[in-house]
PyMOL Python script that loads the backbone (N, CA, C, O; Angstrom):
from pymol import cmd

cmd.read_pdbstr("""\
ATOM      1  N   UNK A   1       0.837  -1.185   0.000  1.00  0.00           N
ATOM      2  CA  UNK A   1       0.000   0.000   0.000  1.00  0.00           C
ATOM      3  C   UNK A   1       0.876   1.240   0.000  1.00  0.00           C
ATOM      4  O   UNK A   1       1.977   1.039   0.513  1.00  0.00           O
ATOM      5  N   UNK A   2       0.639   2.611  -0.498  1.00  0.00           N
ATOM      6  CA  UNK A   2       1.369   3.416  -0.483  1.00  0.00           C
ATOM      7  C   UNK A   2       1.602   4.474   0.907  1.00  0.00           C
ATOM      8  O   UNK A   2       2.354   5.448   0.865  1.00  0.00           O
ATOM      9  N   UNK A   3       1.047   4.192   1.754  1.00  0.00           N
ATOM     10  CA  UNK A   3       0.702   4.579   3.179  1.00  0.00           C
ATOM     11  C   UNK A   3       2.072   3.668   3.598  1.00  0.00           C
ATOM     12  O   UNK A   3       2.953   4.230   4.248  1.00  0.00           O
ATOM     13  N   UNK A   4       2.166   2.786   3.355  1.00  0.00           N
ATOM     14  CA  UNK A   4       3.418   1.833   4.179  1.00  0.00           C
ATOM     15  C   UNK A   4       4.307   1.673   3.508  1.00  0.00           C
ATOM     16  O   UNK A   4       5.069   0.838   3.995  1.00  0.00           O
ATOM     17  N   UNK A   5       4.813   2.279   2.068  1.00  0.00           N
ATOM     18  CA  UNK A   5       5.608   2.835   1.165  1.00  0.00           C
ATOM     19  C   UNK A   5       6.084   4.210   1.953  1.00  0.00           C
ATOM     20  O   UNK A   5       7.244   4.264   2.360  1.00  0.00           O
ATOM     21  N   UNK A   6       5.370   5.091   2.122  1.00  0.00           N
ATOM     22  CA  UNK A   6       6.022   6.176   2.318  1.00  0.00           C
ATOM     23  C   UNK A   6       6.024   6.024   3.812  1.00  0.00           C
ATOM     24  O   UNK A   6       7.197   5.957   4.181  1.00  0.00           O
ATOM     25  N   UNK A   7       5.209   5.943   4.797  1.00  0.00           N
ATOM     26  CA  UNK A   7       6.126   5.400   6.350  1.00  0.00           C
ATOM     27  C   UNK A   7       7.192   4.995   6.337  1.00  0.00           C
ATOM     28  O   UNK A   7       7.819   5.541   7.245  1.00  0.00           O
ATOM     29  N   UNK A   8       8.120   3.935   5.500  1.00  0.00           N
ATOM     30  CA  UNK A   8       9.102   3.197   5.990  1.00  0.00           C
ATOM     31  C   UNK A   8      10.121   3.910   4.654  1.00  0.00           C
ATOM     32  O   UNK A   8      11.104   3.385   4.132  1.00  0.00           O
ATOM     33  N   UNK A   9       9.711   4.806   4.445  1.00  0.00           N
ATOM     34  CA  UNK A   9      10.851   5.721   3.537  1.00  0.00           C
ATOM     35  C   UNK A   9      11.291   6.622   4.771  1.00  0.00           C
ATOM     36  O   UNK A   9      12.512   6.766   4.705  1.00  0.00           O
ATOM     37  N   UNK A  10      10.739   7.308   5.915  1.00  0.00           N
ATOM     38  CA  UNK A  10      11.407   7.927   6.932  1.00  0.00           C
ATOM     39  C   UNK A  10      12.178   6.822   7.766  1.00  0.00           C
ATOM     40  O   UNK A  10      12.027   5.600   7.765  1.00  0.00           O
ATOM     41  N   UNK A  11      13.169   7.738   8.575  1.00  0.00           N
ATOM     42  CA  UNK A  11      13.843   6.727   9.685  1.00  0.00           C
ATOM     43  C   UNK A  11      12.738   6.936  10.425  1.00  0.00           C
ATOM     44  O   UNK A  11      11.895   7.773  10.101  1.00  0.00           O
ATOM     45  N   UNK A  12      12.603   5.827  12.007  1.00  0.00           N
ATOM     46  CA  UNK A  12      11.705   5.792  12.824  1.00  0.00           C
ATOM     47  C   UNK A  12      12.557   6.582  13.928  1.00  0.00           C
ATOM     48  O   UNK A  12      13.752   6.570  14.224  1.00  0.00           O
ATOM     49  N   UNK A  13      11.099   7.483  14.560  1.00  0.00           N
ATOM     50  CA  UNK A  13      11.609   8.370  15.850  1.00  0.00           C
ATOM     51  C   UNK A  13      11.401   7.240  17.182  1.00  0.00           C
ATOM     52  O   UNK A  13      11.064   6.071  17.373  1.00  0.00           O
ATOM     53  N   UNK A  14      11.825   8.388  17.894  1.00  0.00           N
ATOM     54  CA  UNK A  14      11.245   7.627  19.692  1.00  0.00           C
ATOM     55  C   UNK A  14       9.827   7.422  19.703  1.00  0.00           C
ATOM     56  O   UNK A  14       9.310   6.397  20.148  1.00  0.00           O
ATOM     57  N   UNK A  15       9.010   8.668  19.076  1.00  0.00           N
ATOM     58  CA  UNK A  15       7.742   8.653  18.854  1.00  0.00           C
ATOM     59  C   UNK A  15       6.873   9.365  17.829  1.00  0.00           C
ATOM     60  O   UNK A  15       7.355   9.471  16.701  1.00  0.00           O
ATOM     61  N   UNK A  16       5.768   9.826  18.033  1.00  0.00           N
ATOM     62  CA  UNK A  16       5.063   9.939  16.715  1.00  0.00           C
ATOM     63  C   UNK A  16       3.863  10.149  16.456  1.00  0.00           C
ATOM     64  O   UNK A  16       3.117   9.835  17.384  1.00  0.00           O
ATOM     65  N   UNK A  17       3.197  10.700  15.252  1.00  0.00           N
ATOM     66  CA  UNK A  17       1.521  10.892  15.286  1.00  0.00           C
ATOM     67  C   UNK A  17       0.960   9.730  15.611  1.00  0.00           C
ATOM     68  O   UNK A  17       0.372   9.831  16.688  1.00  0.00           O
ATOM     69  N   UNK A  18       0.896   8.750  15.174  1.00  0.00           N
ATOM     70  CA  UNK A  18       0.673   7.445  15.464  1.00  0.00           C
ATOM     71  C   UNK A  18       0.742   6.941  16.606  1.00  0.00           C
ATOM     72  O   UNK A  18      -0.243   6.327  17.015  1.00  0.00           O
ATOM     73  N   UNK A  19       1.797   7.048  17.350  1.00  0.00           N
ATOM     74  CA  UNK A  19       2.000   6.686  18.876  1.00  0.00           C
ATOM     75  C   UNK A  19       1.360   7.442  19.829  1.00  0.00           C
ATOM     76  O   UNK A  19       1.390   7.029  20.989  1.00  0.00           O
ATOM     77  N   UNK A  20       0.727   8.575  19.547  1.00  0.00           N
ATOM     78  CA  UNK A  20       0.039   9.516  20.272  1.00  0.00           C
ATOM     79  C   UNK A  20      -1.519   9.434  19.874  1.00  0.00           C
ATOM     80  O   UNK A  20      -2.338  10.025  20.578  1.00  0.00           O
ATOM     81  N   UNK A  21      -1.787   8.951  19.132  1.00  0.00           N
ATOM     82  CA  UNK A  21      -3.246   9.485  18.552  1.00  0.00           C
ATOM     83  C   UNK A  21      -4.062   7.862  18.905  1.00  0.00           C
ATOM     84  O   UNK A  21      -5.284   7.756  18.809  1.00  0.00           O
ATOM     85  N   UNK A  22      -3.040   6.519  19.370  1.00  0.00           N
ATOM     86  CA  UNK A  22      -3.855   5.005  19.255  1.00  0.00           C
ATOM     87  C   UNK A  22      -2.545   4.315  19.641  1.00  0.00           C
ATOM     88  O   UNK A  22      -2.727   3.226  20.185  1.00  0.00           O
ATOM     89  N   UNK A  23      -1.412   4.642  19.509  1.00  0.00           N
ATOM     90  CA  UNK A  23      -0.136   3.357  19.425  1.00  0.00           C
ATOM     91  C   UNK A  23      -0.650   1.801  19.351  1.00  0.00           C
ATOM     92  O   UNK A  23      -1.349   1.391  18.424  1.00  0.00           O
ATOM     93  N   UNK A  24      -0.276   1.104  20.292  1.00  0.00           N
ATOM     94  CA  UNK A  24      -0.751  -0.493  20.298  1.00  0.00           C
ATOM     95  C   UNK A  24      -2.320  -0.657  19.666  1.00  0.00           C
ATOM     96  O   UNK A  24      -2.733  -1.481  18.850  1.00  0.00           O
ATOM     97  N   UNK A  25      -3.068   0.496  20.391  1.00  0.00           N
ATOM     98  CA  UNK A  25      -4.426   0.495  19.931  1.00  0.00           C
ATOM     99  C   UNK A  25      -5.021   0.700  18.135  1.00  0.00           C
ATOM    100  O   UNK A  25      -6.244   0.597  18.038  1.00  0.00           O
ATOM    101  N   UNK A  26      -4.374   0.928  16.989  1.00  0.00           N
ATOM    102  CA  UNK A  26      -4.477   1.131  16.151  1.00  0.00           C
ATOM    103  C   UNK A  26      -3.920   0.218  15.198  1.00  0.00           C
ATOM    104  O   UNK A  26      -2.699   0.066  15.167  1.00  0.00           O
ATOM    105  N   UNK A  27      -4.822  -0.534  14.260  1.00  0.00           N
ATOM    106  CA  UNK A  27      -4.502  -1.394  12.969  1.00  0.00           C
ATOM    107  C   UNK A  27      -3.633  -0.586  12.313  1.00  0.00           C
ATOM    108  O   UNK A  27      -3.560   0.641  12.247  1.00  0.00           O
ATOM    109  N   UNK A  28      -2.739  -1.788  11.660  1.00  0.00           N
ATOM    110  CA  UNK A  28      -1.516  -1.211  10.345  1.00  0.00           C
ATOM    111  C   UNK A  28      -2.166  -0.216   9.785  1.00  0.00           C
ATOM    112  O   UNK A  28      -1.993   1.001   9.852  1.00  0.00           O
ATOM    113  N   UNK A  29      -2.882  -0.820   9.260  1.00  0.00           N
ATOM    114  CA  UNK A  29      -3.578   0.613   8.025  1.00  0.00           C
ATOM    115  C   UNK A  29      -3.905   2.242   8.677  1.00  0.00           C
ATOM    116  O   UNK A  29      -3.680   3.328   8.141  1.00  0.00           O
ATOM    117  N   UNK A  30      -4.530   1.936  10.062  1.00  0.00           N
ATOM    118  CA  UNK A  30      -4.932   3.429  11.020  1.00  0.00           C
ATOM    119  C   UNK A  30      -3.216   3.453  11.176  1.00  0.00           C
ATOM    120  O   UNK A  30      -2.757   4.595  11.136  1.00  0.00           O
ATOM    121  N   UNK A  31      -2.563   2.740  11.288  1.00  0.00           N
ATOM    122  CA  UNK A  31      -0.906   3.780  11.901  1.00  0.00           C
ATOM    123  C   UNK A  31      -0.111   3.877  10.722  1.00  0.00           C
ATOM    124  O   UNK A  31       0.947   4.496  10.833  1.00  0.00           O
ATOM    125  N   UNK A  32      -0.485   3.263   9.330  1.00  0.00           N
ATOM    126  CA  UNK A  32      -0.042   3.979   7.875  1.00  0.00           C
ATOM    127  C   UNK A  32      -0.373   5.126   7.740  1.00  0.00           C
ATOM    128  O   UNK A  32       0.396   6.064   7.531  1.00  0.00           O
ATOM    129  N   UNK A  33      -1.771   5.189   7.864  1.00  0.00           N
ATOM    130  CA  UNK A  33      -2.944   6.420   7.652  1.00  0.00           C
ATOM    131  C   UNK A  33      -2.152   7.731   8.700  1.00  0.00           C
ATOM    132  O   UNK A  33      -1.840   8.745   8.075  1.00  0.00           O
ATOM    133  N   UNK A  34      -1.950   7.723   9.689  1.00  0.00           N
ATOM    134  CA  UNK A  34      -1.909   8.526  10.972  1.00  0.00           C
ATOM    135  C   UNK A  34      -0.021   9.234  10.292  1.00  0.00           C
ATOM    136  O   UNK A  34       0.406  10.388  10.281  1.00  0.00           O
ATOM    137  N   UNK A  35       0.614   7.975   9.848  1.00  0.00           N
ATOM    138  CA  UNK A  35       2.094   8.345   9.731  1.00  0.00           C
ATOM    139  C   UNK A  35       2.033   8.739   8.682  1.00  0.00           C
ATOM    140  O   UNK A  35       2.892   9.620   8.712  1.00  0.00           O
ATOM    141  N   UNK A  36       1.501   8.743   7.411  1.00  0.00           N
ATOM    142  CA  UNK A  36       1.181   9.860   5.867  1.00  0.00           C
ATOM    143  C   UNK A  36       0.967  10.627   5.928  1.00  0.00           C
ATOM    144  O   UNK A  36       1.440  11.576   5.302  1.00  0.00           O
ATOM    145  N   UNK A  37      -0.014  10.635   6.857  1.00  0.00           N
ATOM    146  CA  UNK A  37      -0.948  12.669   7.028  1.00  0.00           C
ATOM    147  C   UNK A  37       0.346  12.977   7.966  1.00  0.00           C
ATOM    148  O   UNK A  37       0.851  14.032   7.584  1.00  0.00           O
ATOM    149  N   UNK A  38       0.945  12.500   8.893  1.00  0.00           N
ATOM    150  CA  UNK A  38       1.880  13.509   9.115  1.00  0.00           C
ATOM    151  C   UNK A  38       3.224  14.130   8.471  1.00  0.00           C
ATOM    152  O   UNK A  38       3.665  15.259   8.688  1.00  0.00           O
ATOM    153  N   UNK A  39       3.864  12.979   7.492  1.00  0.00           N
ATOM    154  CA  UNK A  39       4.941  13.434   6.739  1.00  0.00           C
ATOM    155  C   UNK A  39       4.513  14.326   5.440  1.00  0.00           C
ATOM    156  O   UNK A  39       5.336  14.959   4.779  1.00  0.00           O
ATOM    157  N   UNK A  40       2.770  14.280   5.095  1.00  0.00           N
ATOM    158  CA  UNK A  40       2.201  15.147   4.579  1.00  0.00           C
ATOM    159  C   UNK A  40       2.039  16.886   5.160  1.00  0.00           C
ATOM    160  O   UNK A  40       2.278  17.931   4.555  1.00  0.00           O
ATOM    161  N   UNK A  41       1.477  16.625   6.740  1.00  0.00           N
ATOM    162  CA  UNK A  41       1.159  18.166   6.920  1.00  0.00           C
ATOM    163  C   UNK A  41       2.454  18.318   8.453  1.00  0.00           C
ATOM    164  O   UNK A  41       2.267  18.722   9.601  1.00  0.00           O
ATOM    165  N   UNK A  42       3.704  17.791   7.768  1.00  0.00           N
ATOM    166  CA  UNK A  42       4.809  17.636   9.281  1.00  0.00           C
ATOM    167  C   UNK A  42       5.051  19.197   8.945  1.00  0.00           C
ATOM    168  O   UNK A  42       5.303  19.660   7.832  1.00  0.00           O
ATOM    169  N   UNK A  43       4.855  20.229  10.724  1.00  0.00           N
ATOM    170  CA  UNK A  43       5.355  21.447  10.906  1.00  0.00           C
ATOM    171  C   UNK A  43       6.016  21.645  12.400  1.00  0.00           C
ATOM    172  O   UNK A  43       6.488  20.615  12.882  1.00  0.00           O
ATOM    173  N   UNK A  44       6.055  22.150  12.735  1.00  0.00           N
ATOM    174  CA  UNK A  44       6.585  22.912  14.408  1.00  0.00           C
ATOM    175  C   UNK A  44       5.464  22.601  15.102  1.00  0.00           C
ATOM    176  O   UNK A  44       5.533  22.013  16.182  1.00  0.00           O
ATOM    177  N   UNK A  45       4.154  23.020  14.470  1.00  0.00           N
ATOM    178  CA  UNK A  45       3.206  23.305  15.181  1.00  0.00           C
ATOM    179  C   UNK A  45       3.156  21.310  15.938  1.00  0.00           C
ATOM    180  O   UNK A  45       3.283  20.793  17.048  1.00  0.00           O
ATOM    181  N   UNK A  46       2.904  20.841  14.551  1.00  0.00           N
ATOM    182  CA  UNK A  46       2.519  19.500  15.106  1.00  0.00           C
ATOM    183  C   UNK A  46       3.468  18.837  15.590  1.00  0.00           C
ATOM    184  O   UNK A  46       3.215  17.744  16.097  1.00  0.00           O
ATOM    185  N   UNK A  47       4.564  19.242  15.563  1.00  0.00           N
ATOM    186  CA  UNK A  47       5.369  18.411  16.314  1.00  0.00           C
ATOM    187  C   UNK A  47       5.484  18.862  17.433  1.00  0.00           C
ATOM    188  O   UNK A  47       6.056  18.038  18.146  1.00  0.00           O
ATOM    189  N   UNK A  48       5.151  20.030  18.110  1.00  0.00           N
ATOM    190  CA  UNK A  48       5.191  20.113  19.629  1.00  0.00           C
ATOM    191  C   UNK A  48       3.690  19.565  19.820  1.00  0.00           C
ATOM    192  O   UNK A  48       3.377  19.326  20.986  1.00  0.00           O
ATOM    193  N   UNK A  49       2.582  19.301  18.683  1.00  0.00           N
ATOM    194  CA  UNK A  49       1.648  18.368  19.490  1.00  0.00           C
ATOM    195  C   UNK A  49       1.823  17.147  19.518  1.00  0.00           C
ATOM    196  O   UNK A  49       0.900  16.414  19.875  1.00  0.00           O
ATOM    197  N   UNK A  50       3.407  16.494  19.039  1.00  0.00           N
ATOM    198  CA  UNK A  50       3.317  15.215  19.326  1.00  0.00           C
ATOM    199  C   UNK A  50       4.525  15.045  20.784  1.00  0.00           C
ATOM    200  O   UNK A  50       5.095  14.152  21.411  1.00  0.00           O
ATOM    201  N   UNK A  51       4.428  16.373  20.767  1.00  0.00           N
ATOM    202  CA  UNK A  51       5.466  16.062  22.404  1.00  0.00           C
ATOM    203  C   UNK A  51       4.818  15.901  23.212  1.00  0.00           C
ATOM    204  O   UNK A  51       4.813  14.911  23.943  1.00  0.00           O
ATOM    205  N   UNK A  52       3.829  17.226  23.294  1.00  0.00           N
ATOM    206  CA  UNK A  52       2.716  17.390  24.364  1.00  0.00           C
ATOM    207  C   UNK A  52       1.567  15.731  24.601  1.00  0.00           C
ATOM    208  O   UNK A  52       1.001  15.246  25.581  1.00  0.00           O
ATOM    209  N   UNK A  53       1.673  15.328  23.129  1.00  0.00           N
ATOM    210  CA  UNK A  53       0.930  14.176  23.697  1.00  0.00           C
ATOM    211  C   UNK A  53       1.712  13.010  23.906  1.00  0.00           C
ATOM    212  O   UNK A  53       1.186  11.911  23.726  1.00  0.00           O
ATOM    213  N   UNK A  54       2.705  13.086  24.205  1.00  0.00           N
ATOM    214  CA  UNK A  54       3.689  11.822  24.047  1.00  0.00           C
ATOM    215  C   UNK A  54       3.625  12.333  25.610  1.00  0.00           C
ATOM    216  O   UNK A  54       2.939  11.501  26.204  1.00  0.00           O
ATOM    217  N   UNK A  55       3.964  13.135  26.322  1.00  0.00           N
ATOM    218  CA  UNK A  55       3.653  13.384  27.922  1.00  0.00           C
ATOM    219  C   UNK A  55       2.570  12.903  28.528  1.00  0.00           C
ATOM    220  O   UNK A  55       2.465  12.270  29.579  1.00  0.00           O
ATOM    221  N   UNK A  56       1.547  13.374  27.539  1.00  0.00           N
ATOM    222  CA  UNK A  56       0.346  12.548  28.355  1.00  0.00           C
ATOM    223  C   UNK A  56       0.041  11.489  28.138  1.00  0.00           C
ATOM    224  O   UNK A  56      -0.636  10.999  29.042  1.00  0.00           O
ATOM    225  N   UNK A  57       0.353  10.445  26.776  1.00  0.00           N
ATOM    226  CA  UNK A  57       0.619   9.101  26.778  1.00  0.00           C
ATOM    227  C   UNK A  57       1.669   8.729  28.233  1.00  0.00           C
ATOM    228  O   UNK A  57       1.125   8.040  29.096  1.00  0.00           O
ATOM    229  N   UNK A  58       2.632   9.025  28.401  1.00  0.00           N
ATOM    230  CA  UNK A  58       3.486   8.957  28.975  1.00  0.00           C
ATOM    231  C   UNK A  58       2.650   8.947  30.812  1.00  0.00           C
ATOM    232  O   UNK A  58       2.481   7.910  31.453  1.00  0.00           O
ATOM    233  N   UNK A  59       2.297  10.220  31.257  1.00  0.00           N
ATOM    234  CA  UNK A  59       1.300  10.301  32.734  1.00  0.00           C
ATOM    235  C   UNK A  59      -0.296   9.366  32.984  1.00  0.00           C
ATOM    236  O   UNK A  59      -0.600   8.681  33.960  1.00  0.00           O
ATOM    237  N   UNK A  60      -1.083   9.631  31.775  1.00  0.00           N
ATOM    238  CA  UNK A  60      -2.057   9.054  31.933  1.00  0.00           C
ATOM    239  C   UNK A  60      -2.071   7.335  31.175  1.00  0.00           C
ATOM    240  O   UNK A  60      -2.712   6.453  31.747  1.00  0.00           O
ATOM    241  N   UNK A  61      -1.540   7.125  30.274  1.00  0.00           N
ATOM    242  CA  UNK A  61      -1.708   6.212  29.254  1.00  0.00           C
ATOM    243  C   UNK A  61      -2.174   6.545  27.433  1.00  0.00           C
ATOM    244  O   UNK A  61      -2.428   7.693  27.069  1.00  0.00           O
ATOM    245  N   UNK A  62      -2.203   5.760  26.795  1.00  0.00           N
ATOM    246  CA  UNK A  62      -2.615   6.081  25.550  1.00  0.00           C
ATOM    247  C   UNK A  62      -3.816   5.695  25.457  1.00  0.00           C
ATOM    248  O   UNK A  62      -4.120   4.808  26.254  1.00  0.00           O
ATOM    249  N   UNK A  63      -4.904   6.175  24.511  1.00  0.00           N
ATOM    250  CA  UNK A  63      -6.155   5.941  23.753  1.00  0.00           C
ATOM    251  C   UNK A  63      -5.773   6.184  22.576  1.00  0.00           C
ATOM    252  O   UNK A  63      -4.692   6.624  22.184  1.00  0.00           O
ATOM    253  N   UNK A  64      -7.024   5.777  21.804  1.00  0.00           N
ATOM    254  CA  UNK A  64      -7.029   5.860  20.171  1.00  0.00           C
ATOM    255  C   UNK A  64      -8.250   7.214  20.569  1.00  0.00           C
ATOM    256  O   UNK A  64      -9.094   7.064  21.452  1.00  0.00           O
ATOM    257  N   UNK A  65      -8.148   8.264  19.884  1.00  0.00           N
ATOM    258  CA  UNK A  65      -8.293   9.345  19.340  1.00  0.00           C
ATOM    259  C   UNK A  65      -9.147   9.158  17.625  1.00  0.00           C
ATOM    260  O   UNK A  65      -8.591   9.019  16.535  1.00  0.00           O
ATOM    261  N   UNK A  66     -10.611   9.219  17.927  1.00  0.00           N
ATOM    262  CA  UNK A  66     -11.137   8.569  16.782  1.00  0.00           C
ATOM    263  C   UNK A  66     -11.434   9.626  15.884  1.00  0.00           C
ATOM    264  O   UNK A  66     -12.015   9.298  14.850  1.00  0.00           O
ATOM    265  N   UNK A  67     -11.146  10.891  16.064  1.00  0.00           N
ATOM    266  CA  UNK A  67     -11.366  11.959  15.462  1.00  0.00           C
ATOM    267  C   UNK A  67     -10.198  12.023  14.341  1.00  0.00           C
ATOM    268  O   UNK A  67     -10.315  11.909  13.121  1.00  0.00           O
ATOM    269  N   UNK A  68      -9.150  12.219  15.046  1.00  0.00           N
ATOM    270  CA  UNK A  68      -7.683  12.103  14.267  1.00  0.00           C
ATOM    271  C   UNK A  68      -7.762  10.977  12.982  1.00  0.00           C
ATOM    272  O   UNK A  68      -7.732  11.221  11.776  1.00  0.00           O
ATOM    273  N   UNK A  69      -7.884   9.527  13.738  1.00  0.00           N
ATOM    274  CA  UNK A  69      -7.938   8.788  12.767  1.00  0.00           C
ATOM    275  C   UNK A  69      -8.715   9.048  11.986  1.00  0.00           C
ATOM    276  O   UNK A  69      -8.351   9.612  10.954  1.00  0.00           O
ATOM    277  N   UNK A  70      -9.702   8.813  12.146  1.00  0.00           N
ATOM    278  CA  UNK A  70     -10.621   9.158  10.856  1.00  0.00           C
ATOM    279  C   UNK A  70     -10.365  10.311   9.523  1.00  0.00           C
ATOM    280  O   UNK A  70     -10.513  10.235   8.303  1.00  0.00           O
ATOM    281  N   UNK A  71      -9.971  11.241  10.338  1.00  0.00           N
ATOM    282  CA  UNK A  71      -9.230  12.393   9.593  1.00  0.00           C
ATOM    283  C   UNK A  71      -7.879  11.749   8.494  1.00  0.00           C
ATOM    284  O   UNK A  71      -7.646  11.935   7.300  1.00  0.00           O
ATOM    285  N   UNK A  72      -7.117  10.856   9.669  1.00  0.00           N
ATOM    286  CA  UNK A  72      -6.168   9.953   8.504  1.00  0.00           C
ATOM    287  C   UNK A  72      -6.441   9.607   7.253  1.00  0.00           C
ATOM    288  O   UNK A  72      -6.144   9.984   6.120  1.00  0.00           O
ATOM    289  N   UNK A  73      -7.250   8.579   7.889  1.00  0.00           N
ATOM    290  CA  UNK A  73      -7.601   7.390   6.827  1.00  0.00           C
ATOM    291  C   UNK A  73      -8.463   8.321   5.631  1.00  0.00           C
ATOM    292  O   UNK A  73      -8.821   7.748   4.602  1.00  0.00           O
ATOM    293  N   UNK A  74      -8.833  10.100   5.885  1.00  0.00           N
ATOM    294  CA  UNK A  74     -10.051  10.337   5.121  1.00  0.00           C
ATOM    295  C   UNK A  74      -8.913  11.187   3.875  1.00  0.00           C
ATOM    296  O   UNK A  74      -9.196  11.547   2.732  1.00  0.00           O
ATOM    297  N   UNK A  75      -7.621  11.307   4.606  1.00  0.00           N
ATOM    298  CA  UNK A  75      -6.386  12.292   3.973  1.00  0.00           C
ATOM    299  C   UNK A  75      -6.709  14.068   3.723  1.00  0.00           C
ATOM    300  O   UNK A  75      -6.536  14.900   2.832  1.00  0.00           O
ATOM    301  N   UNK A  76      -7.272  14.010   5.101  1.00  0.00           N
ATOM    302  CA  UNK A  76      -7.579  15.063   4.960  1.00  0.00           C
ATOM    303  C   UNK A  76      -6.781  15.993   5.749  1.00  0.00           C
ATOM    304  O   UNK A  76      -6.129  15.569   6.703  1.00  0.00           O
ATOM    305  N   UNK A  77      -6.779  17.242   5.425  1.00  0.00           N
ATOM    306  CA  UNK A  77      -5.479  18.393   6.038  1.00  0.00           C
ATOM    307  C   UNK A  77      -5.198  18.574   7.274  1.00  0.00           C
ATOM    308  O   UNK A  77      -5.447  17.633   8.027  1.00  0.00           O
ATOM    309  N   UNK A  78      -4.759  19.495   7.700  1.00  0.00           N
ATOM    310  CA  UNK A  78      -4.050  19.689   8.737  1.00  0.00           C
ATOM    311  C   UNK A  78      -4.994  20.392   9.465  1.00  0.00           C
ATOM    312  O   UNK A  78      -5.052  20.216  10.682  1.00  0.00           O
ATOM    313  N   UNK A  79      -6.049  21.477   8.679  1.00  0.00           N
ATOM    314  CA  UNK A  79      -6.510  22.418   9.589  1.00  0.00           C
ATOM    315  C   UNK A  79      -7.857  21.823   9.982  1.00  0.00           C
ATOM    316  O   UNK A  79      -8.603  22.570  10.615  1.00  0.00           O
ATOM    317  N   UNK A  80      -8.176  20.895   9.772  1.00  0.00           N
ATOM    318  CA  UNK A  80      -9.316  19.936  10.233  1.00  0.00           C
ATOM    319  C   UNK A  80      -8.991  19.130  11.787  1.00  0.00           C
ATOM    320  O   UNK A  80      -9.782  18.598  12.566  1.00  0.00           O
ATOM    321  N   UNK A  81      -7.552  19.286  11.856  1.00  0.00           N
ATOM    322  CA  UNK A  81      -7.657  18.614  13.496  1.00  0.00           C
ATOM    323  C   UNK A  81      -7.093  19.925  13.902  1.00  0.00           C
ATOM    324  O   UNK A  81      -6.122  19.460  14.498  1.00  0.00           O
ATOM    325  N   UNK A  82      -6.984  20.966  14.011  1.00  0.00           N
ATOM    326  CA  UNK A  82      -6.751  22.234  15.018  1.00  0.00           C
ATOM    327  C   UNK A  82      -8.072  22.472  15.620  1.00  0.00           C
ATOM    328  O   UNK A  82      -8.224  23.380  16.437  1.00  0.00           O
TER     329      UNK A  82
END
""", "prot")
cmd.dss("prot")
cmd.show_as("cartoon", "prot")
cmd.util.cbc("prot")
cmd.orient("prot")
């Protein structure tokens, strides 16, 4: 699929849209989907929202975030999850 074509064209971080928005909780395809839209709309902005939520993965635990995904899988922009 081209979602898991272009994921595994980046090196892998510590963490990630994907690891913040579902990690364990999310099918291949939702953490293809989640890792495209971000090397698609990757800025400053979103990457201090993947710190901020990598903290609270980190204090509270992770959930899947069904808004985000959906937004993935739909390839839709950036200004739809602000």
């Amino acid at each position: 699929a081209k979602g898991a074509v272009l994921r595994h064209a980046v090196a892998p971080g510590i963490t990630g849209w994907a690891q913040v928005f579902g990690g364990t909780l999310l099918s291949e395809v939702e953490k293809n989907a989640l890792d495209e839209w971000y090397l698609m709309n990757a800025s400053p902005l979103v990457d201090l929202r993947i710190l901020l939520g990598t903290l609270r993965v980190a204090l509270v635990g992770g959930r899947r975030e069904e808004k985000t995904i959906a937004a993935a899988l739909a390839g839709l922009p950036a200004r739809v999850l602000s």
